[in-house]
C-alpha positions, 0 to 999 in steps of 0.5 A: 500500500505504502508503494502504491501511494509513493507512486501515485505520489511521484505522478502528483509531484511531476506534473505539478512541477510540469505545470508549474514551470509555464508559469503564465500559462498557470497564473492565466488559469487561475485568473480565468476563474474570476473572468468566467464568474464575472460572465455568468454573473452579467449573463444571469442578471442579463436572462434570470428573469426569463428562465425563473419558472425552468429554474424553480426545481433548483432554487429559481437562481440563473447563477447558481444555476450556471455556477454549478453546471460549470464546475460540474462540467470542469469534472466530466471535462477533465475525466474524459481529457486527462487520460488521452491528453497525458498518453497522446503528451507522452508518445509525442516527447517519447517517454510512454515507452519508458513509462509502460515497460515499468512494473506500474499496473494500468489501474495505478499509472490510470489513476496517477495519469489523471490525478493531478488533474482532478485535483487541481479541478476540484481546487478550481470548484472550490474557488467557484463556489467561494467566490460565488458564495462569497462576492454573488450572492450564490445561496448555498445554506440548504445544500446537503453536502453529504449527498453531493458527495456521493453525486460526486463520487458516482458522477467521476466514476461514470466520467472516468469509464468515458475517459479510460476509453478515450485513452484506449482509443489514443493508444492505438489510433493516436488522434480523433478518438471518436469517444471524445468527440461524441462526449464533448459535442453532445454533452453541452448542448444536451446535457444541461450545463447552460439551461435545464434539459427541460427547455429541449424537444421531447426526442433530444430530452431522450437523448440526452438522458442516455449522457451520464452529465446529464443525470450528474447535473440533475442530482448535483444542482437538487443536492446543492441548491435545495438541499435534496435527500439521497432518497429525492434525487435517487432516479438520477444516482441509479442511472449514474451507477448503471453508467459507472458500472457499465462503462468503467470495467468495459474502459479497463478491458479495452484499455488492458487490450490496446496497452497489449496490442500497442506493445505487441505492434511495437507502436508505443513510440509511434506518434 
């Protein structure tokens, strides 16, 4: 257990010295976050009133509203990029040669891969809703955090399943893994970050249910800003852990599959 976390504990450090050595680049990411607030802020101000009756299952805010699909979306976004991102950087400097052949298990180097990432996401919705709790009236006094939390944890998972299979897709074809495509095209539009699912066409409102973001969305928002039970926001947890226990087994198979394949081609120093 001790090497394990030592491990994970080295893929943490390297890629927060790697981030931080482009030091304008991580400074402008951090600035970016006061930026996007100041958007949403002026663009709530700007359409709240229209959208007040859409809004009522999540508190009747268009900020609050927003803030949190947002961050949200910072998650899926993250687990669905971090792993192809970190395998495509790799074979184009040439270290996933070098970082494959070490006794590292694909579960261990997966989750030390994405790590960084997600932990430098969550200090962002962090400073999301600080800021927004603090300076913009974001109205957080009924969230259930505990319940949150569990949306979290079953919304990372499904997320993860999507991004272990984009990661499986780069292994081997390198560029333009349709998983990416399919998942940051439609995930936007249909899935409820910017305005409720409900405002869709009954045929698109379908679709959209078969996006876990969608689902994560719902329950996230309910927990949140009116402070809904486990047992309230149930219909949307289900369907998250139907997605999680679907894709995220299927992402290891296919990921275990073309590590096997890459390394019996010899392509793994391919770009």
């Amino acid at each position: 257990m001790s090497h394990r976390l030592e491990t994970l504990w080295a893929f943490l450090i390297r890629d927060y010295q790697q981030e931080t050595s482009y030091r304008l680049n991580f400074i402008s990411q951090w600035s970016a976050i006061v930026l996007n607030i100041l958007v949403w802020y002026f663009l709530a101000r700007f359409a709240g009133d229209a959208m007040a009756a859409r809004l009522e299952p999540y508190g009747g805010d268009f900020f609050s509203f927003l803030l949190v699909g947002v961050a949200l979306w910072g998650y899926q976004s993250t687990a669905v990029n971090s792993l192809r991102g970190r395998i495509r950087e790799a074979q184009t400097i040439g270290t996933l040669e070098a970082l494959l052949v070490t006794s590292t298990p694909p579960n261990q180097l997966i989750v030390g891969s994405t790590l960084y990432d997600f932990v430098f996401m969550s200090l962002r919705v962090v400073a999301y809703l600080v800021l927004g709790f603090v300076f913009f009236d974001l109205d957080l006094e009924q969230a259930n955090y505990v319940a949150s939390m569990v949306v979290l944890v079953l919304s990372i998972a499904a997320f993860m399943g999507i991004g272990i299979m984009a990661g499986a897709f780069t292994m081997i074809f390198k560029k333009g893994d349709p998983v990416t495509w399919v998942f940051t095209t439609l995930a936007v539009p249909l899935g409820g970050v910017f305005y409720p699912v409900s405002v869709l066409p009954g045929p698109l409102q379908w679709l959209a249910n078969l996006l876990p973001v969608t689902h994560s969305l719902e329950a996230m928002r309910r927990t949140l800003l009116e402070g809904a039970s486990l047992a309230e926001v149930a219909p949307s947890l289900k369907a998250l852990a139907v997605f999680a226990l679907i894709l995220f087994p299927t992402s290891l198979f296919l990921f275990r599959q073309s590590l096997r394949w890459a390394k019996a081609r010899g392509s793994l120093v391919h770009y």
